[in-house]
N, C-alpha and C positions, 0 to 999 in steps of 0.2 A: 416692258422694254425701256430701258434708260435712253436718257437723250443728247450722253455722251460713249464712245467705246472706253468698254471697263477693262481693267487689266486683268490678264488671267493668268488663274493658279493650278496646279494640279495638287495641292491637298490642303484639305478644311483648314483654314485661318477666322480666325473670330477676332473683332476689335470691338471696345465699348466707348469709343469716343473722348479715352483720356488725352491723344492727341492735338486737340481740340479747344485744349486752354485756354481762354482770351487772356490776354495781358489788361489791367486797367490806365488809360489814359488821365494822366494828370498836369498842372502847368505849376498851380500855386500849393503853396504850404498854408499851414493853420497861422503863422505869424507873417505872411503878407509877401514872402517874397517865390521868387521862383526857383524850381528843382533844376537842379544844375542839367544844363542842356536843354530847358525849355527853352521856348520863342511864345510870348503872349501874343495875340492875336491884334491888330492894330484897331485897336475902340478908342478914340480920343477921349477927352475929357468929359466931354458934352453930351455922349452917350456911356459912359461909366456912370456919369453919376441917374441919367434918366432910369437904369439897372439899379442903381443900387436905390433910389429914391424908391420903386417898385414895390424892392425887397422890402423896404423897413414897414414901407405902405400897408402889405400885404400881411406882417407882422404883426401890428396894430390891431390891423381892422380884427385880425383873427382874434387877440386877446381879448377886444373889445366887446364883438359879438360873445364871443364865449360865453364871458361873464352876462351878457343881456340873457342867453340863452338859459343859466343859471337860474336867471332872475323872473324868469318867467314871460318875457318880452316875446321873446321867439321860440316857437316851434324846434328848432333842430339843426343844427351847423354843424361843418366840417372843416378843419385847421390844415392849415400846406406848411405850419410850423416845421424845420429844421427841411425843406424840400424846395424851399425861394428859388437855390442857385439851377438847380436842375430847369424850373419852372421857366424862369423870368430870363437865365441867361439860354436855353433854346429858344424862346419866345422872341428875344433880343436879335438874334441871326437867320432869322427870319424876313421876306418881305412885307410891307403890309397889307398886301394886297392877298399874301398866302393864309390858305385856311386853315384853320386850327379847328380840331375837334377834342375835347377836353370829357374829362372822365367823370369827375368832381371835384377836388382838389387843386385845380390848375387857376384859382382867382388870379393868382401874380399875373399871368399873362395877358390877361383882360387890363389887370392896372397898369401893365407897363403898354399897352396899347391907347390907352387913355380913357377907360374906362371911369368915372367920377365915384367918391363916394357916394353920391346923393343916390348914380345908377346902381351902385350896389343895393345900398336902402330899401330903395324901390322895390327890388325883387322879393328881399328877403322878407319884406313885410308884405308882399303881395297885392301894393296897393294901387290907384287907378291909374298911377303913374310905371308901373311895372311891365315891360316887354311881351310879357309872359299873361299879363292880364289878371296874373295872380291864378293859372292853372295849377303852376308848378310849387314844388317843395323848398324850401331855402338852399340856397348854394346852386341852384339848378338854372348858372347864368345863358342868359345869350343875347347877340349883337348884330344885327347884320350889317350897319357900318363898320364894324372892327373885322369883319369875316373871321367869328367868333360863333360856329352851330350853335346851338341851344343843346342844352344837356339832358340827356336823359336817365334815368334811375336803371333800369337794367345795365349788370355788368357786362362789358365788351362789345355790346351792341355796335358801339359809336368803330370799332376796328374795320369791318368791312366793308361799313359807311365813308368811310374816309377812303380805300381803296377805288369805289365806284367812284369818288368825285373828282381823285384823282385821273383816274381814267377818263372822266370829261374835262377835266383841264385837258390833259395832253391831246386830246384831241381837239383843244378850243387851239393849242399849241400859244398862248399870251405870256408864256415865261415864269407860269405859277405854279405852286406846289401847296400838298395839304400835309401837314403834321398831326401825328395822332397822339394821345396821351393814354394811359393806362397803367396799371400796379403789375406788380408781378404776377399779384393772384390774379387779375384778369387774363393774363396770358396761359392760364391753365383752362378756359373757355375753348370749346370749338371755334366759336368768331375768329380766334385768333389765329387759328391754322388757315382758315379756310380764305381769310384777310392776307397773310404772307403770300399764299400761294398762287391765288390770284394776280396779285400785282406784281411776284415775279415770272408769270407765266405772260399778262399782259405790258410786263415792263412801263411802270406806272410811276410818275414824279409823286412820291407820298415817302414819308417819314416817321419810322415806327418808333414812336417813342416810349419806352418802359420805364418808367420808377422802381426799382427795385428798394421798396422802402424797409424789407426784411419780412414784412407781418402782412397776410391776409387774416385782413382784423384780427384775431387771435393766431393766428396760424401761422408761425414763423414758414421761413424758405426752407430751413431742412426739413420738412415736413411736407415742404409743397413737391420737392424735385430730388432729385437723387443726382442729377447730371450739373455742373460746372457752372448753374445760373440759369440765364433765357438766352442770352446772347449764342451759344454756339446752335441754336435751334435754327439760326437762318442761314446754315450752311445746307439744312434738309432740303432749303428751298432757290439752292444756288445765288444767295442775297450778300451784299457789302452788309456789314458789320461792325459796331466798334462796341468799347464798354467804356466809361469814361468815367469819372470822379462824382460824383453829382452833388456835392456840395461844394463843387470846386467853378465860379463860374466860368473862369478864363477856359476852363477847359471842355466845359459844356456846349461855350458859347461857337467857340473854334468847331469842334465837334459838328457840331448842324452846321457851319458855315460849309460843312466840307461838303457832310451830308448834303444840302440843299443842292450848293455845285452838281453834285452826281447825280439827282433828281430831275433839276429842270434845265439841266446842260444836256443829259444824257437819257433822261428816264429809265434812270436807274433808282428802284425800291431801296432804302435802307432801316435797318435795326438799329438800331442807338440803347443801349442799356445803360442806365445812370445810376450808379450805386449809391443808395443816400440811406435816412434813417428817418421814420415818422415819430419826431420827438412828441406830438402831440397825444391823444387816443383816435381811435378809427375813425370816431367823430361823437358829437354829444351824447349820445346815447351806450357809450363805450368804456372799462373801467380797465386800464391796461396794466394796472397793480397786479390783475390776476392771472397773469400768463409773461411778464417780464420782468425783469428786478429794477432798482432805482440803480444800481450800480451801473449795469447795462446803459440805462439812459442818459448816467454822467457821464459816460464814456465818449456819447455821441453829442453832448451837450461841450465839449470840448473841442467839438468840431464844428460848433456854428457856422454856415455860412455867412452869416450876415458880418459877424466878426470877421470871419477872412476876409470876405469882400474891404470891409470897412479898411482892416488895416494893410490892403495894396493900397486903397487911396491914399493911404494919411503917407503910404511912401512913396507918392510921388507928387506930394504936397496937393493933392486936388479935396482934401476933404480936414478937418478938424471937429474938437471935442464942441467947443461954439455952436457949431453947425449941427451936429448932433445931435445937442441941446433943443435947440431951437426948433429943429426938425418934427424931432420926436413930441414937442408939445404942441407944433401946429397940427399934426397928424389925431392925435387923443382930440384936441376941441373940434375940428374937422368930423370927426365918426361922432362924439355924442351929441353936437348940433345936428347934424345931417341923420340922424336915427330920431331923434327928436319930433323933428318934423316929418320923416317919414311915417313913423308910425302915427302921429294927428291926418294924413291923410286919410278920405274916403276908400274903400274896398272898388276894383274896378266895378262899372256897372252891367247890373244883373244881365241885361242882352249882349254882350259879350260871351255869355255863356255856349252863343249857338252860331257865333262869329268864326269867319278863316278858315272854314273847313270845305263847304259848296260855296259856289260864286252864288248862287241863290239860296235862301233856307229852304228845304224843302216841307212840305206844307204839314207832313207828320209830323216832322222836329218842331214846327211852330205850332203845331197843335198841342204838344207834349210843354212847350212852354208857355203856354195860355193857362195851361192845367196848375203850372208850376206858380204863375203867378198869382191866380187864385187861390191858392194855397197858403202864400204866405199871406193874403186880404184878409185871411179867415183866422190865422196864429201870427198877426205882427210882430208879440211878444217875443216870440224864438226866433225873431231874424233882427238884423241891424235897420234902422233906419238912415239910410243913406242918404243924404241928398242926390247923389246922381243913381237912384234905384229905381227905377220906371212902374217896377210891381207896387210901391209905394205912393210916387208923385203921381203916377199915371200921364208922366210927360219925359219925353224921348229924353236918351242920353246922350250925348254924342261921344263918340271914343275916336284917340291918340294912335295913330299909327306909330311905334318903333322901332328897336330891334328885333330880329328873327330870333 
C-alpha cells in the first residue's frame, strides 16, 4: 500500500523514469564571473577567502603527501584533488557545531574547520600524538572538537551512521544537523538505501551528500547506473533533492545553505549530488592511465576549481598573484616541517592497545597482553624501541586523550 492515493488507469502504462531529469545547479563560470541570472550567495570576504585558503591547503598537503607516499614515508594516501569546491564549500555552509561524517576523501573539510597541519601529520604517521592512537590507516581522520566522526575503511558504512545520529539530534531538538559524504559508487551499497529510507520515513535533519566523481575506482558511472545519475533515486523515497556543479563553490555552497535550512528548520532529509571529477587516481595504490585517457583529464583539468574559485576573488579585488605566491610557499614549508617532526615522533604506547573499548580491561584482554608483552622481552629485535613502550621500559606510559 502506498502512502499517497495513486491515480488510476484502466490500461497498462509503463514509464522508466525519463521524466525525472534533474537540471544541474550552477552560479559561477570557469573564468570567475556569474551565469547570467545567478545571485552568489552572501559570503563576505573574510569567509571567501577562509574557503578558499582551505582549498589550496588541501591541495598541497595532497601533493605533498603523495610524493612522501612515493617515497616511502607513508604507507598509503588518498587525494580530494579537483573535488575542493564540492568538499570545502558544503563544509563552508555548515554550522560548527553540525556533524560531518566523511568517507575518505573529504580532508578539505576538516582544514577548513581548523584542523592543523601538525593534526594531519599525526595521523598519517600514526604516531603518539595521533587521535587514533595509530589504529587506523592514513587518511582515516577524526576529531571530536571539530564534530568530524572518525572514518572508517568499509564503504558506505558511515550512510546510515549518519541517518541514526541525525535522528538523535532531532530529538535532542539543539538546531544541529549531520552531513554525510560518499562517491557514487558508494551509493550503489545497500547502506545506501536503507540510510534514505529511514531518514525519510523518520524525517531526520541529515544531508546526503554524493560526489559523483565519474569513477568507482575503475568503474566509470556508465557502467554503474543506467538511470540519470543518483540524484532522481530520492524521489523513491519522497526526499528534496538538488544536483549542483561541484567544482563550482558558490553553488555548492548555496546548495547546503538551503539544504541545511530544510533539515534543521524542518527535518527535512536532503540529496545533494555534486557533479565533480577525481583528477587525481582512487588513491596511492591506484594507476588511472588504465581505464581513462589523458585527454579526458585535461578536459576536467580545465575545470579547476581552485582556479575558479581564485578568479571570482581576484574580481572583486579580495585576492592577488602576491598573495598566491606567498601562500602557496608558506603552505609547502608548513607540510615538510610539520612531517618532519611528525614522523621523529615515538609510535603511540603499547597499552593503548587495549584502551577505549571497557571502562575496565577485562582480565582475559590483560592476560592476552602480558603474553604479548613477553613476547616482545624475548624478540626485541623485531619491535621498535620506544621510549614510551612499557613492554620495554617496564614503566607506565601515560597517554593523551584527543579527537574522536
Amino acid at each position: 500500500m502506498t502512502t499517497t492515493k495513486p491515480k488510476t488507469v484502466h490500461s497498462p502504462i509503463f514509464t522508466d523514469g525519463a521524466e525525472f531529469r534533474i537540471a544541474t545547479f550552477k552560479l559561477l563560470k570557469q573564468d570567475g564571473s556569474l551565469y547570467k541570472g545567478g545571485k552568489a550567495p552572501d559570503i563576505g570576504k573574510e569567509k571567501a577567502l577562509r574557503i578558499y585558503r582551505a582549498m589550496v591547503t588541501t591541495r598541497i598537503l595532497d601533493e605533498r603527501m603523495l610524493a612522501a607516499q612515493r617515497q616511502g614515508r607513508l604507507s598509503f594516501y588518498m587525494q580530494c584533488t579537483g573535488e575542493e569546491a564540492a568538499v570545502i564549500g558544503s563544509a563552508a555552509a555548515l554550522g560548527d557545531s553540525d556533524m560531518i561524517m566523511a568517507q575518505y576523501r573529504e580532508q578539505g573539510a576538516l582544514a577548513y574547520r581548523g584542523f592543523t597541519i601538525d593534526e594531519f601529520m599525526n595521523q598519517l604517521f600514526g604516531n603518539d600524538k595521533d587521535y587514533g592512537k595509530g589504529r587506523q590507516m592514513p587518511v582515516h581522520y577524526g576529531s571530536k572538537k571539530l564534530y568530524y566522526m572518525t572514518i572508517s575503511s568499509p564503504l558506505a558504512t558511515q550512510i546510515p551512521q549518519a541517518t541514526g545520529y541525525a535522528y538523535g539530534q532531532k530529538l535532542a531538538g539543539e538546531g544541529h544537523c549531520t552531513l554525510v559524504y560518499f562517491g557514487e559508487g558508494a551509493a550503489s551499497e545497500g547502506d545506501f538505501h536503507a540510510a534514505l529510507n529511514m531518514a525519510a520515513v523518520h524525517q531526520v535533519p541529515v544531508i546526503f551528500f554524493c560526489r559523483n566523481n565519474g569513477y568507482a575506482i575503475s568503474t566509470p558511472a556508465s557502467e554503474q547506473f543506467a538511470a540519470d545519475g543518483v540524484a532522481p533515486r530520492a524521489y523513491g523515497y519522497k526526499m528534496d533533492v538538488i544536483r549542483v556543479d561541484g567544482n563550482d563553490v558558490l553553488a555548492v555552497y548555496q546548495a547546503t545553505e538551503k539544504a541545511r535550512q530544510l533539515a534543521v528548520e524542518e527535518n527535512r532529509p536532503v540529496l545533494i549530488e555534486a557533479m565533480t571529477y577525481r583528477l587525481a587516481a582512487h588513491s596511492s595504490s591506484d594507476d588511472p592511465s588504465g581505464y581513462r585517457s589523458k585527454d579526458e583529464e585535461a578536459i576536467w583539468r580545465e575545470k579547476d576549481p581552485i582556479l575558479r574559485t581564485q578568479h571570482w576573488l581576484k574580481s572583486h579585488g579580495w585576492w592577488s598573484d602576491n598573495e598566491e605566491k606567498e601562500l602557496q610557499e608558506r603552505l609547502r614549508r608548513e607540510v615538510l616541517e610539520n612531517m618532519k617532526q611528525a614522523q621523529k615522533r615515538p609510535p603511540p604506547a603499547l597499552e593503548t592497545l587495549i584502551t577505549d573499548v571497557y571502562k575496565e580491561v577485562p582480565p582475559a584482554l590483560n592476560a592476552q597482553f602480558e603474553k604479548l608483552k613477553a613476547h616482545i622481552r624475548r624478540h626485541p629485535d623485531a619491535y621498535p624501541k620506544s621510549a614510551n613502550d612499557p613492554a620495554i621500559t617496564g614503566k607506565p606510559a601515560s597517554t593523551k586523550e584527543g579527537g574522536a
